[in-house]
Every structure is written in C-alpha cells, then in structure tokens.
C-alpha positions in Angstrom: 0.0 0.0 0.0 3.0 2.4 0.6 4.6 2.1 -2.7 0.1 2.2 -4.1 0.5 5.7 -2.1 3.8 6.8 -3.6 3.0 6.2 -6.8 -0.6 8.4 -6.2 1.4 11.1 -5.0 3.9 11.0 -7.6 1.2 10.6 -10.5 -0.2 14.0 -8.7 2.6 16.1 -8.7 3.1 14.6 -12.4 -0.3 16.3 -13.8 0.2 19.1 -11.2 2.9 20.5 -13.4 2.2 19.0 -16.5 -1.6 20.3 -16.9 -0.9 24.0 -16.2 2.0 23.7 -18.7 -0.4 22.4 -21.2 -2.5 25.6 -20.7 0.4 27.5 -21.1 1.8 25.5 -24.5 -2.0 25.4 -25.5 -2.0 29.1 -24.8 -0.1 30.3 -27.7 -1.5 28.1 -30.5 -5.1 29.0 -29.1 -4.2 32.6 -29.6 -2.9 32.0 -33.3 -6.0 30.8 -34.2 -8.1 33.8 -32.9 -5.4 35.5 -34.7 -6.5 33.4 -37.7 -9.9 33.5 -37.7 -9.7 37.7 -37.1 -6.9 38.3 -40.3 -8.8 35.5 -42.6 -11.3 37.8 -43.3 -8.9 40.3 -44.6 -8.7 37.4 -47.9 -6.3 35.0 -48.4 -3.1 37.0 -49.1 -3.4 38.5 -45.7 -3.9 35.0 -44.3 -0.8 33.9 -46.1 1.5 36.9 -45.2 0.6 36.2 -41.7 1.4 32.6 -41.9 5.1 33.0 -43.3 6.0 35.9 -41.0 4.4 34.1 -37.9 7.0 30.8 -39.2 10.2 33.4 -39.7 9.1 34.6 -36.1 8.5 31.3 -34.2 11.5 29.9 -36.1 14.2 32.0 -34.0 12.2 32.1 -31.0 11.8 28.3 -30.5 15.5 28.0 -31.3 16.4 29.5 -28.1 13.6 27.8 -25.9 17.1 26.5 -23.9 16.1 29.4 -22.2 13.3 27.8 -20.7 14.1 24.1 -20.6 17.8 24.8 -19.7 16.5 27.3 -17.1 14.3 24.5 -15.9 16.8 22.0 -15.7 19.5 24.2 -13.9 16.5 25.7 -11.4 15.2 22.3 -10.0 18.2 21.2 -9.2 19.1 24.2 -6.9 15.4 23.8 -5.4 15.7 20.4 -4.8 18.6 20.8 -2.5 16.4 23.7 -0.5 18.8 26.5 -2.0 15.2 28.3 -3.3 17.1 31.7 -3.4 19.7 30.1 -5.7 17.3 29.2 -8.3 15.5 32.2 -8.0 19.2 34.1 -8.7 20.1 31.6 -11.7 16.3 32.9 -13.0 17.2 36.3 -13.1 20.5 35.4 -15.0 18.3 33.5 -18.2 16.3 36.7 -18.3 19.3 39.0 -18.6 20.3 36.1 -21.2 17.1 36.5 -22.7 16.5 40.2 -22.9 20.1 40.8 -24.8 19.3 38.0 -27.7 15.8 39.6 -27.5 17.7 42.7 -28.7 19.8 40.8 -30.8 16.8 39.4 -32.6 15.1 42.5 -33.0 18.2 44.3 -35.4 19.3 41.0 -37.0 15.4 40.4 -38.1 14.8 43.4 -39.1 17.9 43.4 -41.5 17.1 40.0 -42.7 13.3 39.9 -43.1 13.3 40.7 -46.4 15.8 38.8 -47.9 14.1 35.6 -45.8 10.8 36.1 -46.7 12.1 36.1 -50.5 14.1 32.7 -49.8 11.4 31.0 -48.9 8.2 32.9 -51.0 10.1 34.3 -53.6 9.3 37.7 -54.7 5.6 37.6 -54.2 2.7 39.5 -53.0 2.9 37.2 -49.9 6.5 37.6 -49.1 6.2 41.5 -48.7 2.8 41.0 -46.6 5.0 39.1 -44.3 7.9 41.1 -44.4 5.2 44.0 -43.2 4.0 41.8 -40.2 7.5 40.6 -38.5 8.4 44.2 -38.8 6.3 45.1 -36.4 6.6 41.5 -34.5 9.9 41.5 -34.0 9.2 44.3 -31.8 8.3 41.9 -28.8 11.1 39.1 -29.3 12.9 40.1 -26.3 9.5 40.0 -24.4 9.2 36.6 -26.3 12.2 35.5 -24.5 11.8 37.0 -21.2 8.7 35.1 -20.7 10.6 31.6 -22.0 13.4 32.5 -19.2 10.4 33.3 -16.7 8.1 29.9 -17.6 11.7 28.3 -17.0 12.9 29.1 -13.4 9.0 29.2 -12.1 8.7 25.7 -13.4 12.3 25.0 -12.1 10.8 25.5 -8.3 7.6 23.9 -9.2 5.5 26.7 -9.7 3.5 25.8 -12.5 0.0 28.1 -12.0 1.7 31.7 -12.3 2.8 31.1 -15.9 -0.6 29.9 -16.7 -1.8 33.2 -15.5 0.2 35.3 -17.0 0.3 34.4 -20.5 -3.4 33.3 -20.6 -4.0 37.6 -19.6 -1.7 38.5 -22.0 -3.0 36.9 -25.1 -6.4 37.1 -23.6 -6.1 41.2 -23.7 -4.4 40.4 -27.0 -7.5 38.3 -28.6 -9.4 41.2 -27.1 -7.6 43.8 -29.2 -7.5 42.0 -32.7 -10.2 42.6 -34.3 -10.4 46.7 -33.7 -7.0 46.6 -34.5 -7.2 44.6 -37.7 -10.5 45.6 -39.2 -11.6 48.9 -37.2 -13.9 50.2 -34.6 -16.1 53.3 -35.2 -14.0 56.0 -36.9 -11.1 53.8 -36.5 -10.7 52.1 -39.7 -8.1 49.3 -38.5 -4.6 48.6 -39.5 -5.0 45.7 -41.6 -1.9 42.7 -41.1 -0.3 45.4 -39.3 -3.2 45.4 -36.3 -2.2 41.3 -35.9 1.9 42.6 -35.1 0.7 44.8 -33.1 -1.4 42.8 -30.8 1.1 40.1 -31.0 3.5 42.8 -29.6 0.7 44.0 -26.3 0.0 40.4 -25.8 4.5 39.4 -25.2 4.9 42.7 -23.2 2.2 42.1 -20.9 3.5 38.2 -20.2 6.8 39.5 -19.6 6.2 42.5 -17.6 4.5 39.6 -15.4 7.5 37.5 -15.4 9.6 40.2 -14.5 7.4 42.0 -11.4 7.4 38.2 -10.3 11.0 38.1 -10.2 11.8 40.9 -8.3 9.2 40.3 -6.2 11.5 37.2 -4.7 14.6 39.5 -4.1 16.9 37.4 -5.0 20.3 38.6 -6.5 19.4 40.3 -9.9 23.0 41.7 -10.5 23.8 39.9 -14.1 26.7 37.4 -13.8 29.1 36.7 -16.7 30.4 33.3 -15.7 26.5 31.9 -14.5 25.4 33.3 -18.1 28.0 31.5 -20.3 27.3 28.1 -18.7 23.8 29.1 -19.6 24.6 29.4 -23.1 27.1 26.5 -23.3 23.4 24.0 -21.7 21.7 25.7 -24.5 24.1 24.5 -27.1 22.8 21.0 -27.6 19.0 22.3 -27.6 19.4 25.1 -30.2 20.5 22.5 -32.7 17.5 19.9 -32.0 15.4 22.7 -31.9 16.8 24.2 -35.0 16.2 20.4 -37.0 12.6 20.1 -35.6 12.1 23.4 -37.0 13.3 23.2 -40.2 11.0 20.4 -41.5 8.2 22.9 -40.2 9.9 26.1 -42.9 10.8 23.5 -45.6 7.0 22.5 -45.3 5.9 26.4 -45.4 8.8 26.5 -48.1 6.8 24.2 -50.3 3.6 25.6 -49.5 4.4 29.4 -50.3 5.3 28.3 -53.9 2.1 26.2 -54.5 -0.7 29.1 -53.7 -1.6 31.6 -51.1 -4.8 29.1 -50.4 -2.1 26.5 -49.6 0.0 28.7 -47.0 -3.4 29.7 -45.6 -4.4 25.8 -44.8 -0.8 25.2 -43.6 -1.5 28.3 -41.1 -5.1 26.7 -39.7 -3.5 23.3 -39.4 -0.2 24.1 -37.5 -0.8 25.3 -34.4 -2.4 22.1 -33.2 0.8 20.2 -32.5 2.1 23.3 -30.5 0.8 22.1 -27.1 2.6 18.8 -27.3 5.7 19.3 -25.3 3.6 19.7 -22.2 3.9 16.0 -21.3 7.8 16.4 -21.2 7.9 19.1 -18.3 7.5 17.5 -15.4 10.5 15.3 -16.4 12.7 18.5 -16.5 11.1 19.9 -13.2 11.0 16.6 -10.8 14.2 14.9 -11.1 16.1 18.3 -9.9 14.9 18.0 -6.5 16.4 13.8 -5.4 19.7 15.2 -7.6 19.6 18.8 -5.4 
C-alpha cells in the first residue's frame, strides 16, 4: 500500500505540473487561431503573409527555448537541494540572457526579413505582406524570451499556475484587441496585417512584464553574472541545434507551401498550431528529477 500511495502522490505532482504547462503551451497556438480566424477575413493573401511571418518569427524564438528548458533543468536542481534563493538568482540570470538575444533578434530580423521572406516565397505579394508583419513583430522578441526564461525558473521550483496566468491575460487582452485593431472600430478604420503585429506585440509585453514583477518580487540577487550566463549558453548548445532540426521540416514545409498558392499557405497556417501544445507532457521530467539530484 506504501509504494500504491507513492505512486498516487507521484502521479499528482506529475499532472500538477504538466496540466498547467499544457494551458500555457495550449495558450499560444489557441491565440494564433483567434489570430487566424480575425486576419482571414482580410482574404487569403493577408492569411498567407501572416502565416510566413508568424513561421520566420517562431522559427528563432523556439531556437532559443534552452532558455526555458535549460532554465528548468539548472532551477530544479538548486530547489531540490532547499537552496530556493539560488534558483531564483540563476532565474534572473536566463532573463538577462534573454533580454540581450531579444535585442539581438530585433536588429538582426529586421535586416534579414526581407531577404528571408524572399528565400522562402520568392518575390511575391505574400512575401512582402510578411515582411510588413515581422516588422512590427519583432518588436516583442525580447518580451518573447523573457517570458521563456520566466516559464523556466518558475517551473524549475515547481511553480506551474503563475505562468498559466500570465500568458493566458496576456494573449487574452491580445484576442481582445484583434479585431479593432485589424478591421476597425467606429471612426477607426483598423490597420490591416499590421493590427495582428501589433497585438502580437501588447500580448508578449504584458507576459513578460508579469514574469519580471514576479521576479523581483523574490529579491533574489538580480546583478547579471558573466560566468552563471555562459554556462547558460554552453546547456543551450545542444538544444538550439534539435530545436533548430525540428524546425526546419516545419519552414521547408511552409517553403513548399508558399510556392504552391496563397490558399495553400493559408491551410498550412489553420492546421499548425495544433501540434504546438505537445511538449507539455515532457515538463515535469525537467522539473522533478532536480529535486532527489539537489
């Protein structure tokens, strides 16, 4: 009956952190297709625009998602051995991390989303619609990031609920502000694609600005730490590159699709974010074993 009871407790704490992670995976894709659903109506070409540019986007941010799973790995371990300060402290370390690639992100997409976007549409109608969108995108990447570093040290000392939270208000008040945005309230005639960057933008600066009152809110050392950083970025090493390969059967798909027909890239855009909540069942195996090796 003891090891019956174990196993119980064991199988709880499993769905305790895996099913708020879901919501939080689930979160994203769920808002994509509001996003959908609102820029559709704008025709097809806006449909397909937003598709490409949303790929270039999540194509660089999910290459650094070491930021959360490393995070994750590296946190758990410090909590598991009751050093809760610690973890907290290697936290605010992947968000200094993640802030400067934000940055890094932001100039090096905005001098290569054209010459991308052609790569992969050729010179089309829907290359320069999505060239127009990760513009304005690329705006939140280091909020992107921030909130990958924050889901990772909050998951890293079992705190699964508070990231649920915050990204379900922040695309929440995003969903909200799509459709004035993209087609127009009253006087306000809308902005078009533009209105979905945008939105995308309020919805990654709310998260993070969550994350980040969070993590001050534990006062634990903030000061940024060269040496706690590169070991950071030398964990990460491994999971850019498998990230990276995952990734690039989803652009060579998009590839194919953007030289077929803007009805094709449009499908490809419905149909794709329903394998985005997946990962959630791999969580708790980066947030449990930390604490019997702490």
């Amino acid at each position: 009956m003891a090891v019956d009871q174990a196993e119980r407790v064991s199988a709880r704490r499993v769905f305790a952190l895996a099913m708020p992670a879901l919501g939080v995976l689930a979160a994203e894709p769920l808002y994509v297709l509001v996003d959908t659903a609102v820029v559709g109506h704008r025709g097809a070409l806006a449909l397909a625009g937003l598709a490409l540019g949303g790929l270039m986007l999540t194509v660089v941010s999910t290459g650094l998602t070491f930021l959360s799973y490393g995070t994750t790995a590296r946190t758990a371990r410090l909590y598991g051995s009751g050093r809760r300060i610690d973890a907290v402290a290697e936290g605010a370390q992947a968000t200094w991390l993640a802030f400067a690639l934000g940055l890094v992100v932001l100039v090096a997409g905005q001098c290569l989303a054209e010459p991308v976007a052609r790569l992969l549409a050729g010179d089309t109608a829907v290359s320069a619609a999505a060239v127009g969108w990760l513009r304005i995108a690329l705006f939140g990447a280091p909020f992107i990031l921030v909130s990958m570093a924050g889901n990772g040290w909050m998951r890293g000392v079992q705190d699964a609920r508070r990231p649920l939270y915050y990204v379900t208000l922040g695309n929440g008040l995003s969903a909200a502000l799509l459709p004035p945005l993209v087609h127009g309230a009253g006087a306000f005639g809308g902005w078009g694609l533009a209105g979905s960057a945008v939105a995308n933008v309020v919805a990654q600066t709310v998260s993070a600005g969550l994350f980040l009152r969070a993590l001050l809110r534990e006062r634990a050392p903030l000061r940024p730490r060269a040496g706690a950083i590169r070991a950071q970025v030398r964990l990460g090493r491994d999971l850019v590159v498998r990230t990276l390969a995952f990734q690039a059967c989803f652009t060579s798909a998009l590839a194919v699709a953007s030289r077929t027909s803007t009805d094709t890239v449009g499908a490809h855009q419905v149909v794709l974010p329903s394998v985005r909540c997946l990962p959630a069942q791999c969580l708790p195996v980066c947030c449990l074993p930390g604490e019997p090796w702490g």
